[in-house]
N, C-alpha and C positions, 0 to 999 in steps of 0.2 A: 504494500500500500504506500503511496507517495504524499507525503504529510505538508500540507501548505501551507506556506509561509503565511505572515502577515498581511504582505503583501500583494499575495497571490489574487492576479484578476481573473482569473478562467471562470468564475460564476459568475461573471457581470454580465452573462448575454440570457441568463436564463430568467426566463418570463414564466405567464401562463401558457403560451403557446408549447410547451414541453409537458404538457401533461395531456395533448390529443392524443397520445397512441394509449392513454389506457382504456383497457375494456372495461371494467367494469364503472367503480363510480373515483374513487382516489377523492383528494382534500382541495376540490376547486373554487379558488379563492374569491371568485364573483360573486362573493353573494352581499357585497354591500349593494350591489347597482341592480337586485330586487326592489321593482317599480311596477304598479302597474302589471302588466300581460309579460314581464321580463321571469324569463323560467331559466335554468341554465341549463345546458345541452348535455346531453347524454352518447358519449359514446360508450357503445359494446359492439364485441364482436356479433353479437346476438342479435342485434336489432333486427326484426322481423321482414322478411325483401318487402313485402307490401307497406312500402315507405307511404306517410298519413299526408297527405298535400298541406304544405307551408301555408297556403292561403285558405286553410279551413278552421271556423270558425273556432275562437276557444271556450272553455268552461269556467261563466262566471263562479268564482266561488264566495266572496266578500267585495262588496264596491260600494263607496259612500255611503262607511261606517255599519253597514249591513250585512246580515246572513244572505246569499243569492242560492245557498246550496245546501243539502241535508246530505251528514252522513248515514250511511246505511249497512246492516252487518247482519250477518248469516252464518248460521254452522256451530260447529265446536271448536277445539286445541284453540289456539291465540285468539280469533274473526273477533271476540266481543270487546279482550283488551283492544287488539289494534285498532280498533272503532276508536273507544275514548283519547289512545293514540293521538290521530290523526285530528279529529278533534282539538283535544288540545296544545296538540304544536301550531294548528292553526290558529288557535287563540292567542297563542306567546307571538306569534309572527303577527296578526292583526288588530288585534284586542278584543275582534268581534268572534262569540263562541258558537258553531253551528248547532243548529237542531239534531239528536243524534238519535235513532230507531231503529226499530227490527223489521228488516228487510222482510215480504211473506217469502214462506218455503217457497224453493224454486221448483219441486217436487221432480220427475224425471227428466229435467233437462239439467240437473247436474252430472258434468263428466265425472268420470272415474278418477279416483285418487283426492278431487276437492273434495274435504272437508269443514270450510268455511271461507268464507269472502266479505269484504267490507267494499264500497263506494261509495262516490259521492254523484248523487243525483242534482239537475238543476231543479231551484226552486224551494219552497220552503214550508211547502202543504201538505196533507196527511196520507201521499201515494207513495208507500213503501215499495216497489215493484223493481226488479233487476230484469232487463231485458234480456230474454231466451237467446235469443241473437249474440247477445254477447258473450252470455256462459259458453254457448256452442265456439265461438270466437277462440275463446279461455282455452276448450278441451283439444283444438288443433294446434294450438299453441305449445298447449302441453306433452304433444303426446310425445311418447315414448322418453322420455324425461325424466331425471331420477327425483326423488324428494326433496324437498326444499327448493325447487325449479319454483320461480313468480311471475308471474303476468301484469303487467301494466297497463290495460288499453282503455283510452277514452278520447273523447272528442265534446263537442260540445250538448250530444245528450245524457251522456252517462259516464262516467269516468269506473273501471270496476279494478279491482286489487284482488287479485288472489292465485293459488299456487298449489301444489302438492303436499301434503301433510300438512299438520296443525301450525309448523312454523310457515306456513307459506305467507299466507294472510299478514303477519305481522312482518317480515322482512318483505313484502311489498310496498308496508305503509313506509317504512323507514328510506324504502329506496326514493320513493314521490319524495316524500319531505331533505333528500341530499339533494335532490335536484333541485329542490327552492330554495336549496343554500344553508340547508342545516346541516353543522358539522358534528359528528359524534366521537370526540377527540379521545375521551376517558370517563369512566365511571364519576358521579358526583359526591368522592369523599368529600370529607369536609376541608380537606389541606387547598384541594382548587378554590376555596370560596367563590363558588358561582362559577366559577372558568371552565367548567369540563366541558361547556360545549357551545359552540356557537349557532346562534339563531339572528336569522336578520328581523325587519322591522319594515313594513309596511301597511301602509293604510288599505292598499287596495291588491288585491290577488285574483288572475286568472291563472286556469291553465292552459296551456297549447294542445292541441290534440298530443295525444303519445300513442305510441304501440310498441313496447319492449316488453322481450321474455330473456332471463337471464338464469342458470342454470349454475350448480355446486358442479368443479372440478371432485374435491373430495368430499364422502360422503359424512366422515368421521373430522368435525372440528371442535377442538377442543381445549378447558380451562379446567388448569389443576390448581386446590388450594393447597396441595401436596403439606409440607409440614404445618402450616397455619398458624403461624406467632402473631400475625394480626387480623388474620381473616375472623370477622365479627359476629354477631345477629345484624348488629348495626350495618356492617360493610356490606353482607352479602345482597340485598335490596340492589343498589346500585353496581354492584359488579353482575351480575345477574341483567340486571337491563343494558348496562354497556355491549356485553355477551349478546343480547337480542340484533339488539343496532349496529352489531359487524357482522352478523352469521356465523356468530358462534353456534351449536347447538348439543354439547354437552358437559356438564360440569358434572369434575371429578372432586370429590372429601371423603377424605379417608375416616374406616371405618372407627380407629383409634391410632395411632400414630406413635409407634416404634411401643405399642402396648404401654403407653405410660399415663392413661385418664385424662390426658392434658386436652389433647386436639383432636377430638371424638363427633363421629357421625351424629348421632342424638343431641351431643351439643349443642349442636342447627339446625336438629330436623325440621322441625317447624316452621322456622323462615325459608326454611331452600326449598322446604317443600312447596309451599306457597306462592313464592317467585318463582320456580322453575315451572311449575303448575301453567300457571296462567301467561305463560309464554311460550310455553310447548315445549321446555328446556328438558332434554334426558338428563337422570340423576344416575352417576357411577360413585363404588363406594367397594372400599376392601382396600389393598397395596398390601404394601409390604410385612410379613408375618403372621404364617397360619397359625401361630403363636395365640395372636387378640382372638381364635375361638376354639385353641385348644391349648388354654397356657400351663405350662410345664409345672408349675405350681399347685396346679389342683387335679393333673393326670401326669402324675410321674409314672403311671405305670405304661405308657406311650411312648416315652423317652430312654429305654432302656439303651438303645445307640450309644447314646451319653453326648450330644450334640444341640444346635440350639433348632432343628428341622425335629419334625415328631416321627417316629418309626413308618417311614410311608409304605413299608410292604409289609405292615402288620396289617390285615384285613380289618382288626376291631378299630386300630388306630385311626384306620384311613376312613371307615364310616362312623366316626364318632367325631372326625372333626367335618366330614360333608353332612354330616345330620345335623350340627351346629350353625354349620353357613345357610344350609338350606330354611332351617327355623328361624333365623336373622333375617332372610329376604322376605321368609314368609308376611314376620307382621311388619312386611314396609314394604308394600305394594307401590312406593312410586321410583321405586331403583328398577334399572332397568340394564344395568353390567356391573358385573362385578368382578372387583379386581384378586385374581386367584396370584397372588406374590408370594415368593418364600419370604424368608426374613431376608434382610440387609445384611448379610455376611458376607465374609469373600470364600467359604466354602462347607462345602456337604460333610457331616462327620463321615469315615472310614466303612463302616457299617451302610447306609445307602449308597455310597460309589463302587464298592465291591458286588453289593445285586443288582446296580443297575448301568456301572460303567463309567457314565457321566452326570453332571448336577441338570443337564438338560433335560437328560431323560427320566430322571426321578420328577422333576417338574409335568411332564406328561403325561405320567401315572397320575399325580393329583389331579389334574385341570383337566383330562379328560373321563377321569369317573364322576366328577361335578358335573360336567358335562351331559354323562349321561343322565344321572340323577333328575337333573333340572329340566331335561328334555321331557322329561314324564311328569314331575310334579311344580316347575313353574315355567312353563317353555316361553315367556316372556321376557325371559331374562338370558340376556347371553356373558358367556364367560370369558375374561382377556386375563393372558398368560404375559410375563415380561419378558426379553430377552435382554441380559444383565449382565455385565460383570461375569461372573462363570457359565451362564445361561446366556451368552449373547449369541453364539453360533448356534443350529438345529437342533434337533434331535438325531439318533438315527432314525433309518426309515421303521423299524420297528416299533418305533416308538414318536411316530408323525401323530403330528397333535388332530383332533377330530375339525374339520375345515369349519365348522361353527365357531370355533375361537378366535376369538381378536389378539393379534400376537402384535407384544407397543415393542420395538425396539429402541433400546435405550443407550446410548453410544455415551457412557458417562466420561470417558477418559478419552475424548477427542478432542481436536486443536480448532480453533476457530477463526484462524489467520485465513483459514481457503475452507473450499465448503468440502463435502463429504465424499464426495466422488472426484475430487480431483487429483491426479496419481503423482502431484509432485509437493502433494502433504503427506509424508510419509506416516506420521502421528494415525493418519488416517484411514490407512488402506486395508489394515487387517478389518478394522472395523466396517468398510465398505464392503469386501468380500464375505463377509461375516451379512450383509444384508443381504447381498445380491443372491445367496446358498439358502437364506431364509425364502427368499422370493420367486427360486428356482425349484423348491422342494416344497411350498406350504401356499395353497393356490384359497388359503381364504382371508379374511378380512388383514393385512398388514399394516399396519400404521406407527409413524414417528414419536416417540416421547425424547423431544428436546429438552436444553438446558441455555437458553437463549436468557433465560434473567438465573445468573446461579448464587444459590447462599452461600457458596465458597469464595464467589466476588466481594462481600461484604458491601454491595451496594456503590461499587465503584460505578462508574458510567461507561458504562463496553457495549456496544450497538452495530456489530457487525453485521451491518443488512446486505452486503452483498454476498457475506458469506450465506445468510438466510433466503436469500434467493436463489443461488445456487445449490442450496440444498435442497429446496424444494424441484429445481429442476430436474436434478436426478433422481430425486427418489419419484417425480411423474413418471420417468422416463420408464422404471423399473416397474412401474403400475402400481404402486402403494397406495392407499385410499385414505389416509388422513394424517395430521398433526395433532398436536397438542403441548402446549406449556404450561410451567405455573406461572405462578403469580404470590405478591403480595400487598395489599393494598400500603403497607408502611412506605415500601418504596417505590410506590408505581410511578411518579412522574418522573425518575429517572430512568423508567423504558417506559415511556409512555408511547413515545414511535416503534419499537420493539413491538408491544404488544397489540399494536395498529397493524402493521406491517402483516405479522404473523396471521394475524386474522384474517386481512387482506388475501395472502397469497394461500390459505386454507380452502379458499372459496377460488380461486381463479390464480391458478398454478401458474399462469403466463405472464403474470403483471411486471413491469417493469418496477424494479424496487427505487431507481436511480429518479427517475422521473416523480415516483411516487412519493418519493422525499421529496424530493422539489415542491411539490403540489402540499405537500403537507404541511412545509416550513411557511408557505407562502401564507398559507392560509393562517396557521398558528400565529406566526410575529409578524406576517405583512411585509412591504416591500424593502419597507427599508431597515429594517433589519435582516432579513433576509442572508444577504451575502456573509456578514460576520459569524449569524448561527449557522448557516452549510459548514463555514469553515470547522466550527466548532463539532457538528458533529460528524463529519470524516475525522476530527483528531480524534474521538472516541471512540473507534470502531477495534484498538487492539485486545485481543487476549490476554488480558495480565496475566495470567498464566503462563505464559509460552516469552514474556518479552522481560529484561532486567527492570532493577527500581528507577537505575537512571534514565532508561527510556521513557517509562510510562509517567517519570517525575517530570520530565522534556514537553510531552506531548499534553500533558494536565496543565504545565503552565501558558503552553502557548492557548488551549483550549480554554483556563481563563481570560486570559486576555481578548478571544474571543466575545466572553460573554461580557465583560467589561464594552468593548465596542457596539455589540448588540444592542445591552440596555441601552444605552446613550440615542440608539438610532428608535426603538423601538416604539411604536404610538399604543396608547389603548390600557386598559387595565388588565385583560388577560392575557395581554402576549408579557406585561413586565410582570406578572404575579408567575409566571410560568419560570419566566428568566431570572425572577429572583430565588425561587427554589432550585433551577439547576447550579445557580453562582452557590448556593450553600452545598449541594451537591459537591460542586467542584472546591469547595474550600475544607471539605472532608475526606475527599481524595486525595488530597496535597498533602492533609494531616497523616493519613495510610501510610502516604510513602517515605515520610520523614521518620515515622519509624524505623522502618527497611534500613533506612542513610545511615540511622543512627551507629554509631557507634556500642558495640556490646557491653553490657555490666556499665554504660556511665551514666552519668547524670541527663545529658541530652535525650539518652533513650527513654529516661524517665517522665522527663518533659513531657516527648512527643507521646508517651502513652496518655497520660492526663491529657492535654491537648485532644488529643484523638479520641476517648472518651468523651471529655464534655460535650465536644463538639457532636457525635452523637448521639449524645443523651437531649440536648437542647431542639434536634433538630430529627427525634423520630417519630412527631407527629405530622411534621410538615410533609409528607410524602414521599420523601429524597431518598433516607435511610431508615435499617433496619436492626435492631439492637439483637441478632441473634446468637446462634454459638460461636462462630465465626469469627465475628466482632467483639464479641466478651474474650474470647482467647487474644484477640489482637492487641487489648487492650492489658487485659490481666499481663502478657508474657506466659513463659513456661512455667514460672515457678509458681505462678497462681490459676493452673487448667484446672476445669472442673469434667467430667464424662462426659459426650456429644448426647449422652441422652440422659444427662442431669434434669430429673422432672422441677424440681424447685425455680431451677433459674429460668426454664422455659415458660412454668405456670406465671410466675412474676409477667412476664412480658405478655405473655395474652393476658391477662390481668389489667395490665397498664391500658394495653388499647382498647379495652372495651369499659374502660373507665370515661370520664367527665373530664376528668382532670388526671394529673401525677405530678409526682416531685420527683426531685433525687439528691445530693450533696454532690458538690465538687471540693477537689478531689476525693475521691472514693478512697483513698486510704492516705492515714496521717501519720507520723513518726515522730514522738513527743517523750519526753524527757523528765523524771519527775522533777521538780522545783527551775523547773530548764523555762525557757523563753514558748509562750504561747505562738503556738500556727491558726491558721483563721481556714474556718469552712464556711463554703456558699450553699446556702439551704434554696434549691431552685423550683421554683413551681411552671407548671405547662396548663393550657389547653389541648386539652385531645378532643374534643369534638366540635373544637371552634365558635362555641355558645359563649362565651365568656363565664368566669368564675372567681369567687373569691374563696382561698384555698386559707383554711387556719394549720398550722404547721406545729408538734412538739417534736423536742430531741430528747432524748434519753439518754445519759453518758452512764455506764459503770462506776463503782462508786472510785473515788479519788480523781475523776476528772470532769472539770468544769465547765461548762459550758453559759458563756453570753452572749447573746440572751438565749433562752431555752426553747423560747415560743415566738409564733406571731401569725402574721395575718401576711400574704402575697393577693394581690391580682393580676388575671392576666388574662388575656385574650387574642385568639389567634397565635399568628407567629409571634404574638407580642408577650414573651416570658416574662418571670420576675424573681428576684434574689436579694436573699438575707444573708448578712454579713453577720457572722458566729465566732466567735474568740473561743480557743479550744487551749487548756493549760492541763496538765498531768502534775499532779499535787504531790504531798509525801507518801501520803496514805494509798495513791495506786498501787498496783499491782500490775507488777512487771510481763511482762511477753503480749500476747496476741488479744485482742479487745474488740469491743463492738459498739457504734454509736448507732443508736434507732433512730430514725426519722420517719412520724407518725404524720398523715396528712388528711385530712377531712373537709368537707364542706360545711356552710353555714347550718344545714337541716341534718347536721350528724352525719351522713354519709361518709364511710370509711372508703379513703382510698388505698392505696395500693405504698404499702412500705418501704422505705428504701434503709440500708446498712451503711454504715461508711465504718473501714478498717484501721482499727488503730494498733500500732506498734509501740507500747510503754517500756522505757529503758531506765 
């Protein structure tokens, strides 16, 4: 990759004019000069030959200040949310709210596969009626088309929206409303205040005739909450409808998460169920560890192996843990795959690779007696198997998985300097051929589990999208049918293009990634800033993984300086509320790699650990960063690790973000002397869900160490933190070695928040 200077003009000639070759919709920046009969143009490969003549009339929908149009809606899965939908994006774009009703049955002139449709009819009177004409229009459209295919057609008597399964209906309405200029950038946490999406602003709206039908490349696209240190009840509402607004159309949460109570399906049953529900979102649940429903603890007579895998050619073993998944799915009828994972290990105990050969093929014995199981008693549910780490290559043919299984291949330890199938990343090729042996030997559902946002980055900014378009090319190439990533809401707006992109090219394998950034940034920060943020994010696209500190320390500073020029050019409130999170971004990243510089066992190193702590403790509700294990190792050092699957310090941090507020103390650990010279802590308060708060605060010291003042009162709001200055002394009467200062935080109506410790060293 060639890293561009400051100076560098080669993005001075790119416009909007570079975002014609995408098919489907990309982040096209017109939509301030929504006016009037002004719609913005649509290309796809797909636009139907029977082009609608330019000079035919359009479809009043709102004109001086008035309703001109009723929406109208039909069917099951999404048809009734996408109604209130469209509806009310029309209300946020004109201020005037349509009449919204139930279409009558269309009775036998609905084609095959529709199961709902929403439009907008003209006029504003009690004739609910969808023209037979048009459905019939719909069903040629459609046909032979896989699921989630939509149809667009209207003119100036009927305007109709709808598509193949239950998501059809609702990523119709989403697609109308990008073309009148609404952008659907990112879910609306609270860190965006308002910015997650733009919507333009006029008085008056037609629309021009259309006729597009647009069609999923892959069938399987997908959002994983995978470990879930901030994934909410609160967050999943707007991640969930982001999801809807890209054609996503599955979300993955695990059913308990490395078996530790922490980040558990049932947790959220309730809201996911709810929000997936009514948007037609499949719900996936299981991962890693047949463990969470056959734990070793309470069936050690299963484990006799002596392993952390349960005896999988013990016949009782093996149906006492698929009778346990089976009664799991049983009472949660709205799952609909389930993840058949072994544990996270890097191997099989001695005892199942001796009967079975390899960890592939003991994986095949599990997933496909589940398999069969399910096939008889909930055949609504299908079963996905990983390919991993010792499971990343096939089975043998013996032991070929049943072609009903969804097999994710997961290429953990690949390089992301070039994409997947390119033969001069060497990082890469075992792994390539390791897919291409999957895809030459296993002819059913294949699909990708990337690591395009990873918690081993620690929430640097690494946005390789051309490696992520490249990956997706090959793996079309190969015929694999879907993707999927995680996510987490802590740090989504440092891949917020990341997780655009991926969704993008999910749905339409072809897209130009190059262009599509273009279109993206245009729209997000406008013209003239523009050129500074290209620059900025081509300097973010390396591996840190794969590159030294002095590089990545090179290419972070010139990528401030980016954003430093940016903001200055930048108009509008959401393009600088954007850029002011990635500048904290990038001021955390700088923190990272000064560790790295630092010098071993000195003082400096020390520094930059504190440094690098506060800084994201200050800044992991703004959406940037992520306080996980990762980050607490980078922080702590080695001499203060705690286990990647320390339940305490993970429940702490889901804790935190499904709080109102939190505190914490800076620095996190003090070194005090008795009758020796007082050190000073910052007792710091946050906003987590951007309502504002006044946060009462106690500290607790051990006895013989002092603390002033003990108590008090912060406010804060938004990014707008607040800190108390604390005088910390070690008296006669401490007690020498290892110590502990509480810091207790509450709200005005008693509400306990979430505790913080700060470590003291008495000598």
């Amino acid at each position: 990759m060639n890293e561009p200077s400051a100076t560098d003009d080669r993005y001075a000639s790119r416009d909007l004019s570079t975002m014609s070759a995408l098919r489907r919709r990309g982040f096209l920046a017109g939509a301030a000069g929504l006016a009037g009969a002004a719609v913005l143009p649509w290309t796809t490969a797909t636009e139907a030959a029977a082009a609608v003549p330019a000079t035919a009339a359009p479809l009043r929908v709102v004109t001086g200040g008035r309703a001109r149009a009723t929406v109208l809606w039909w069917g099951t899965g999404s048809a009734q949310f996408a109604a209130t939908e469209l509806r009310d994006y029309v209300q946020r774009i004109t201020g005037v709210r349509l009449p919204l009703r139930v279409a009558h049955a269309p009775g036998t002139t609905v084609p095959e596969g529709i199961t709902g449709l929403v439009s907008l009819a003209p006029g504003t009177g009690r004739e609910a009626t969808v023209p037979a004409s048009r459905l019939t229009d719909a069903g040629r459209e459609l046909s032979g088309a896989p699921e989630d295919s939509f149809t667009v057609l209207g003119d100036n008597t009927h305007l109709l929206l709808t598509g193949l399964g239950d998501r059809a209906p609702l990523y119709a309405v989403y697609a109308l409303l990008e073309r009148l200029g609404v952008r659907f950038f990112a879910p609306s946490f609270p860190a965006y205040e308002g910015h997650g999406e733009q919507i333009p602003n006029t008085p008056t709206l037609t629309l021009p005739p259309v006729r597009r039908t647009d069609r999923p490349d892959w069938q399987l696209r997908r959002q994983y909450a995978e470990e879930g240190f901030s994934h909410t009840e609160a967050s999943l509402p707007p991640l969930l409808d982001w999801m809807a607004k890209n054609r996503l159309n599955t979300f993955v949460y695990p059913t308990d998460y490395l078996g530790l109570g922490v980040t558990t399906y049932d947790g959220v049953r309730t809201v996911l169920a709810r929000e997936a529900t009514k948007r037609g979102i499949r719900i996936e649940t299981g991962g890693h560890g047949y463990d969470s429903f056959l734990p070793k603890a309470d069936y050690p007579q299963y484990y006799e192996s002596g392993g952390p895998l349960f005896d999988i050619y013990n016949p009782e073993a093996l149906d006492a843990y698929i009778d346990r998944v089976v009664t799991f799915l049983r009472d949660r009828p709205e799952i609909t795959v389930f993840d058949c994972w072994p544990p996270d290990v890097g191997a099989f105990q001695k005892p199942i690779l001796d009967r079975y050969g390899k960890p592939a093929n003991a994986e095949s014995v599990v997933v496909n007696k589940l398999v069969q199981v399910l096939r008889e008693e909930l055949p609504g549910v299908r079963v996905e198997r990983i390919a991993y780490a010792s499971t990343v290559r096939p089975p043998d043919p013996e032991y070929a998985c049943d072609p009903e299984v969804i097999v994710d291949f997961a290429p953990y330890s690949r390089n992301y300097d070039g994409n997947l199938g390119d033969p001069e990343v060497k990082a890469n090729t075992g792994l390539a051929d390791a897919l291409r042996a999957w895809r030459a030997g296993f002819r059913g559902s294949l699909v990708m589990y990337e690591y395009y946002r990873r918690y081993r980055w620690r929430s640097l900014p690494v946005r390789p999208l051309a490696t992520i378009a490249g990956d997706v090319a090959f793996e079309s190439r190969l015929g694999l049918n879907g993707m999927g990533m995680y996510s987490e809401p802590g740090d989504w707006i440092t891949y917020e293009p990341v997780q655009s992109l991926v969704a993008a090219l999910a749905w339409d394998n072809s897209l130009d990634a190059d262009a599509y950034l273009d279109g993206y940034l245009l729209a997000r920060f406008g013209e003239e800033a523009f050129t500074a943020v290209r620059r900025y994010y081509d300097l973010t696209g390396l591996d840190p993984d794969t590159h030294a500190v002095t590089r990545l320390t090179d290419t972070y500073t010139q990528a401030r300086d980016a954003l430093r020029e940016a903001t200055g050019r930048a108009k509008g409130a959401a393009a600088r509320t954007v850029l002011d999170r990635l500048s904290r971004n990038i001021d955390i990243a700088l923190a990272d790699m000064r560790i790295g510089l630092a010098p071993a066992n000195s003082a400096e190193l020390d520094a930059a650990r504190r440094e690098y702590r506060a800084l994201v403790h200050r800044n992991r509700f703004n959406g940037v960063c992520l306080p996980n294990m990762q980050a607490w190792w980078r922080w702590n050092g080695p001499a203060g690790q705690s286990p990647y699957d320390d339940a305490r310090i993970r429940q702490d941090v889901v804790d935190s973000y499904a709080s109102p507020a939190a505190g914490f103390g800076d620095p996190g650990f003090l070194a005090l002397v008795r009758d020796g010279d007082a050190a000073a802590l910052d007792v710091e308060a946050q906003d987590v869900d951007f309502a504002g708060h006044t946060v009462h605060w106690t500290a607790t010291a051990p006895d013989g160490v002092v603390l002033e003042p003990a108590s008090g009162t912060l406010k804060v709001h938004g990014t707008r933190g607040a800190a108390a200055r604390v005088t910390v002394r070690a008296t006669a009467r401490a007690a020498t070695g290892a110590q502990r200062i509480t810091l207790d935080f509450r709200l005005p109506d008693g509400t306990a928040l979430v505790s913080a410790q700060v470590e003291v060293a008495v000598s």
